[in-house]
N, C-alpha and C positions, 0 to 999 in steps of 0.2 A: 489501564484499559488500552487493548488497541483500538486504532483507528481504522474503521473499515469503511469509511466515505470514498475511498479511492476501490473499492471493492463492489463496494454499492454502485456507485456511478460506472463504473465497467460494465456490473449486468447491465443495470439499466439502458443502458447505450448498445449494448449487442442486442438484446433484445429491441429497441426501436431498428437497428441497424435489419433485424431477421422479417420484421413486419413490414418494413417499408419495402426490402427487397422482394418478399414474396406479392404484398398488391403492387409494386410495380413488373413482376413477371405475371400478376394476372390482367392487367392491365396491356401490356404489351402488345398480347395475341390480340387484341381489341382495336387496339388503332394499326396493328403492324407495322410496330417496330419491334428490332430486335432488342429479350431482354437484358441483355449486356449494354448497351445506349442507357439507360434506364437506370443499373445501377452505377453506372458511373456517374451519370448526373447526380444521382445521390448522394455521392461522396464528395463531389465538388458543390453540392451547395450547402453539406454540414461543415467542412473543409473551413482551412482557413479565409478565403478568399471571399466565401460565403455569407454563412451563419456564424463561420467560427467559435463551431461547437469544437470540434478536434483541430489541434496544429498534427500534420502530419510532416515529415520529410527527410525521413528514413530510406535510401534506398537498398540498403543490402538486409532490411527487415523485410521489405515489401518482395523481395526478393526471395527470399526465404518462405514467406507464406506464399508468393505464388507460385512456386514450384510444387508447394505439399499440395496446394489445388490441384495444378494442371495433373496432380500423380491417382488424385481421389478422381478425377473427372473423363482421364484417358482409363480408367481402372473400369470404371460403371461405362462409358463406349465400347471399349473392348469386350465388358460381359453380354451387352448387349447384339451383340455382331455374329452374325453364321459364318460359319467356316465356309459352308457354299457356296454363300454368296462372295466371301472375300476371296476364295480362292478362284474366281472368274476374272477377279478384276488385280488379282496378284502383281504382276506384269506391267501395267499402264500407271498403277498407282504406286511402287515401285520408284517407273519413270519419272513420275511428277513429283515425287519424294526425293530425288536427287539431279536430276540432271533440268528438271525442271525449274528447282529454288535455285541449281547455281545460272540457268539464264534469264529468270525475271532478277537475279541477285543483280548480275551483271547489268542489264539493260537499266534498272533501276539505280546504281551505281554511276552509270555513265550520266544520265538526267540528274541527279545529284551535284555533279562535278561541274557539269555545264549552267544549274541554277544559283549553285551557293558559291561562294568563294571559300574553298575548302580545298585538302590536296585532293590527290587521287585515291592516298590510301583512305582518308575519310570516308571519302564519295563512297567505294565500297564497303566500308564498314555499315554504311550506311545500308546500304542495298542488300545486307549480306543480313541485316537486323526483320526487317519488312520483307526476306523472300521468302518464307513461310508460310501458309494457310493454319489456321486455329484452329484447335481439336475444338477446347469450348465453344467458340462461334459455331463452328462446323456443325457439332455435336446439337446445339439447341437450336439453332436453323433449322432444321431438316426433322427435330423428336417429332413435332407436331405437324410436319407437312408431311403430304403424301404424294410426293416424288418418286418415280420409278426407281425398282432395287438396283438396278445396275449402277443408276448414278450416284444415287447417297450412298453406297457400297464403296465407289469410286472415292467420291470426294470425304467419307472419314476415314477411309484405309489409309490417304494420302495425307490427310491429318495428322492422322495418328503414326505415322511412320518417318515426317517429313522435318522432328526437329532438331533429330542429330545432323544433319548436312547445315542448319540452320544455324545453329549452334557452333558446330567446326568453325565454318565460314565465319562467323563472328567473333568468335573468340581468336581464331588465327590472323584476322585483319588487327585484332587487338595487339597482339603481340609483335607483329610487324608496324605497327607503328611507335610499338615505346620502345621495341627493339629492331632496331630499321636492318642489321645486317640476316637479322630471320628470312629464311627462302620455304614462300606458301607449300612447294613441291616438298619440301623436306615435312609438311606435315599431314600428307597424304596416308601416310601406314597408319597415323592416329587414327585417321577417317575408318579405313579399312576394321581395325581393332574395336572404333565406336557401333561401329555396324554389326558385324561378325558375332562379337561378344554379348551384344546387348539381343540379339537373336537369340542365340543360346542359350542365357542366361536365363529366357522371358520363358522359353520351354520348359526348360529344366526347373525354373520353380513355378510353372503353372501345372504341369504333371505331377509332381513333389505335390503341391497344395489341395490338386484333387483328390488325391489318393487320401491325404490326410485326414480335409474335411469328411469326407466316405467312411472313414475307419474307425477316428475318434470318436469315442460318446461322452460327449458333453452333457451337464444334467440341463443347461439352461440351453433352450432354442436359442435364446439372445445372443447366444455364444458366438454361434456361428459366423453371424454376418462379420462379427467385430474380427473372430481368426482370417478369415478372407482378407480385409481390408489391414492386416499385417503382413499377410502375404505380398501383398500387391507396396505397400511400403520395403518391405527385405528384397523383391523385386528390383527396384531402385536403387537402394542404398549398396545391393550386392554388386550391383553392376556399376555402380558410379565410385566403387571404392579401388575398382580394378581399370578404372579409365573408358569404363564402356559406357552404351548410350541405357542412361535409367529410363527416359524417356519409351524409348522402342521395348526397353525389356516389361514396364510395366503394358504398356499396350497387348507385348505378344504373350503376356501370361497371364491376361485377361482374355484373350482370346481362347487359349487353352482349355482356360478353367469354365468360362462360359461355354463351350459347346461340349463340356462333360458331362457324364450323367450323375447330377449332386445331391446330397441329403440337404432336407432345407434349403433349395434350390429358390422358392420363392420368396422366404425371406431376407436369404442373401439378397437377390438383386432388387426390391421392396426399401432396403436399409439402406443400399448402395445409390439407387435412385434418388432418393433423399437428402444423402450426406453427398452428391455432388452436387445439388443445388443449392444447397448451406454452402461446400465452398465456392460456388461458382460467385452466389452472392456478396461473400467475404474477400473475395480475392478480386471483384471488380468494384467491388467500393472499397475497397484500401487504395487500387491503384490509382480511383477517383479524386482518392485525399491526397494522394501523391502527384498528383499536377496542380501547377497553380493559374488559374484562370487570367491571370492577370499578364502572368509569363506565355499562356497559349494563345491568347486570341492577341497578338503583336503583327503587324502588318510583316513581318521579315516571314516569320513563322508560318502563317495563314497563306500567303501569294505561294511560296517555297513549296508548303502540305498542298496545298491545290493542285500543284503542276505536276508533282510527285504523283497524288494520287491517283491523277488523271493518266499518267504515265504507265502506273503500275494497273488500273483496272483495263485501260484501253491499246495499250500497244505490249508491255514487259507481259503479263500473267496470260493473253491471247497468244502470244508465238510461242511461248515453255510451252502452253499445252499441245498448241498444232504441233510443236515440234517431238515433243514427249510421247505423242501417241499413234505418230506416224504408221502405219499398216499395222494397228492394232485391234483393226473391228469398230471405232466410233465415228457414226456418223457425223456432218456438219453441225446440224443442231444439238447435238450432244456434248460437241465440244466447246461451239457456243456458252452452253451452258455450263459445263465445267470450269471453263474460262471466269464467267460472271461468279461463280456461286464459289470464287475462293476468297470467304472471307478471311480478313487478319483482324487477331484480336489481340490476346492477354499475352500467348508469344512474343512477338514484337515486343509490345511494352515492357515483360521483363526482360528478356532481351537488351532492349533500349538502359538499364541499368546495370549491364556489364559494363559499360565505358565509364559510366559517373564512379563505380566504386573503384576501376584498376585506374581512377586518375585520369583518364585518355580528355585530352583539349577538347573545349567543345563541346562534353560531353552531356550538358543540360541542353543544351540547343537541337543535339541529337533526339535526344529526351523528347521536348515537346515537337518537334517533327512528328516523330512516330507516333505520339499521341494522336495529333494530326489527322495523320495518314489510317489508322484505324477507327477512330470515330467517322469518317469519312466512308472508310471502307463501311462501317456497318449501317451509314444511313442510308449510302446509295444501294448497295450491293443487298445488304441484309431485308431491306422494305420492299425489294422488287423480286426475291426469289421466286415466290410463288405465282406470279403474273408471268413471269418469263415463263417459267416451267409450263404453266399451260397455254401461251401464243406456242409455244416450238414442241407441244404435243408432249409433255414428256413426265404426263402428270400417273402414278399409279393408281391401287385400288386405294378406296376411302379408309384411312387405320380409322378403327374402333377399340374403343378402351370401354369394357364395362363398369358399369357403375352403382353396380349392385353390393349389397354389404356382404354375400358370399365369402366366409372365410377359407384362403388357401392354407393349409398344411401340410407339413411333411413329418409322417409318423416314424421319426429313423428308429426309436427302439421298438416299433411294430412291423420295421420294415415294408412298410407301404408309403404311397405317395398319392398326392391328389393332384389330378393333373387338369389343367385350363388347355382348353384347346377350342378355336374360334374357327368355324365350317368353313371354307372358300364356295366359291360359285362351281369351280372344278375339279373338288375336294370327287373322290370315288364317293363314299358316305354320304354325297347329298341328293337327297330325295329318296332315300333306304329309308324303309322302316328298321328300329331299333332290333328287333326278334330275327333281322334278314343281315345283320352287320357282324363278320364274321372277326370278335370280340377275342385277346385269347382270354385263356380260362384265370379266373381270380383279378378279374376284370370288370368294376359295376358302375350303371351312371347312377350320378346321385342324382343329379340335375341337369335340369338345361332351362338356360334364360335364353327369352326370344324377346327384342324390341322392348329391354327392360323391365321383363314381365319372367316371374319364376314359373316355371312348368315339372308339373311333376312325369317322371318318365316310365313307360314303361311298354311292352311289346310292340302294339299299333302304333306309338309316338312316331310320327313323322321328321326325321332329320332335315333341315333347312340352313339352307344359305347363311352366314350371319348368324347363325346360332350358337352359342360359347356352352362348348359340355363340360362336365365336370365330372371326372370319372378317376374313382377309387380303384386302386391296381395295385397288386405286389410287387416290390422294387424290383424283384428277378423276371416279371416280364415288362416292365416299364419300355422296354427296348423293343420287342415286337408288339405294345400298343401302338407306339410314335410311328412305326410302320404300317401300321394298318391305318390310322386316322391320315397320313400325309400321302397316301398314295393318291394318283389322278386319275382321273378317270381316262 
């Protein structure tokens, strides 16, 4: 017979592990806090230290799974993201993507050096771990507020593009400290190569994978979502086999493929939505079970995280920005706010387990710092976004998510699509009757819900603000519907 009590008890523990994470992200939105705080407490009170339900203290495992996270979670960001909008804020987020992390790196590096009894190169390793903002954080900050597009444009463009410098910078402090005769300028072309390559690469297979998903006919709809989220792994893995950044390549070939025109378009990004909050859940309660409470809350650790963090929210990540965005179009309050609203989260912390596994001195100490300094980040920073956003005016229109059981589909062997599309206030189509909306042909509403109420459609129907239509169209003019329904008035 075998024994499957270690099989048994695995589900059963991912499954408490999946329940607890989801009522604690609906919980969240409730008290406002953010739901990364939440699962990490999670994982530190099943943790050893805890309940001592799990010993965890693995860090090149914890390591491992949070990288295939951060790859499912910049993949569903990235799909979610207009090219419109990112290509306004190209530029500035860019900025704040490099030359930003290397001076909150630096500045935070120096208060390091001056707090701890550590060398120099430490202090920056240190600083080079923590100068980064989190896609995750970023990313679930900002899903459910409604913050004007320029900014949360800003702040996940900058996210999502900002952890190859991050990254560099940290693994090159690594290397120069086990190998002290390494000069950081001798490894600048890597940068360049991490940069450059992992662009390319993120194009080239986000065009590739459009074209694919479009062409194959798959017999299961289910198909789809799963070929997506390999693409967005080959993404990664092609550019990180060649030394380039998998990170940027997965972000830009999610970008790609999200603002293509796709078959099964809604249930790719439906499935994709879903499996980055399973991993966002899995990857902040492992790294939960990965500190130990007893090691974090130590008076060296706690004084040290405080002055850091204080360092890094109020002087280091305020002057990268002013400096990063200098005659770029953002007003004072905007950058205020970009300043506040750069959470660090799961980066950092794995990050913070490149030094424990290459051996580098101190490398636990490093560890719970950064712990520190991101739970920190996400109590202050993460609970006050939305109160800032609106003292400094910078709040946008209300998102609406309906909540109707209306099923979306994509008929790819009928070659039709069903397309959602939610009215603006300055949508052209609003306040048209349906008979006066110049539709192209092979073009019909099925529906329209108003104020969670189904409406059946038809000539005299009155187009309204807020209204989410539903309209059956042929995939060959799906291109001149999105143009008619998004023009302004």
């Amino acid at each position: 017979m075998i024994d499957t009590s270690q099989i048994d008890s695995f589900l059963l523990l991912s499954a408490l592990i999946l329940i607890s994470g989801v009522l604690a992200a609906k919980f969240s939105n409730r008290i406002g806090l953010p739901s990364l705080v939440l699962f990490i407490l999670v994982g530190m009170i099943i943790g050893s230290d805890g309940f001592g339900v799990i010993y965890f203290n693995d860090p090149s495992q914890a390591q491992m799974v949070g990288i295939f996270a951060l790859v499912i979670i910049l993949f569903e960001g990235g799909l979610q993201t207009k090219f419109s909008t990112v290509r306004s804020v190209a530029l500035p987020s860019l900025s704040l993507a490099t030359l930003g992390v290397l001076l909150t790196s630096g500045i935070v590096g120096a208060a390091a050096f001056l707090i701890f009894d550590i060398t120099w190169m430490q202090a920056l390793l240190l600083g080079a771990i923590v100068g980064s903002t989190d896609a995750a954080a970023v990313f679930a900050a900002l899903k459910e507020r409604n913050i004007k597009a320029k900014m949360g444009a800003t702040l996940e463009a900058e996210s999502g593009t900002n952890d190859p410098m991050a990254v560099f910078l940290t693994i090159s402090f690594i290397e120069i400290i086990l190998i002290p005769e390494t000069s950081i300028f001798s490894l600048f072309p890597s940068f360049i190569w991490q940069m450059g390559m992992g662009l390319i690469i993120g194009v080239l297979i986000g065009k590739f994978s459009s074209i694919a998903i479009n062409r194959i006919k798959l017999d299961s709809s289910g198909l789809y979502p799963i070929f997506s989220v390999a693409f967005a792994l080959l993404a990664y893995g092609a550019a990180s086999m060649i030394g380039a950044s998998g990170f940027l390549a997965v972000y830009v070939a999610a970008l790609v493929i999200g603002n293509s025109e796709l078959t099964y378009r809604y249930s790719i990004f439906q499935f994709n939505e879903g499996f980055a909050w399973m991993a966002q859940i899995f990857m902040f309660i492992l790294l939960g079970l990965l500190v130990f409470p007893a090691e974090l809350f130590t008076w060296n650790v706690m004084f040290g995280g405080f002055l850091l963090s204080a360092v890094l929210i109020l002087v280091a990540r305020p002057i990268a920005v002013l400096l990063s965005t200098l005659g770029m179009g953002y007003k004072w309050n905007e950058k205020l706010f970009i300043s506040w609203a750069g959470l660090r989260g799961a980066v950092p912390i794995i990050l913070a387990t490149f030094p424990i596994v290459a051996g580098v001195e101190d490398g636990e100490f490093f560890f719970n710092v950064v712990f520190f300094i991101v739970l920190t980040s996400a109590l202050v920073q993460g609970t006050t976004i939305s109160k800032l956003a609106k003292t400094l005016n910078l709040m946008g229109p209300k998102k609406d998510t309906p909540h109707h059981s209306i099923e979306l589909i994509s008929m790819g062997k009928a070659n039709a699509e069903m397309v959602q599309f939610q009215v603006d206030s300055d949508a052209a189509i609003a306040g048209q009757k349906l008979k006066d909306v110049a539709f192209p042909q092979k073009a019909s509403i099925s529906a329209i819900v108003r104020n969670e109420n189904l409406i059946t459609p038809y000539g005299e129907t009155e187009i309204k603000s807020g209204d989410f239509l539903y309209i059956l169209v042929s995939s060959k003019y799906e291109k001149e519907l999105k143009k008619a329904l998004e023009a302004k008035r």
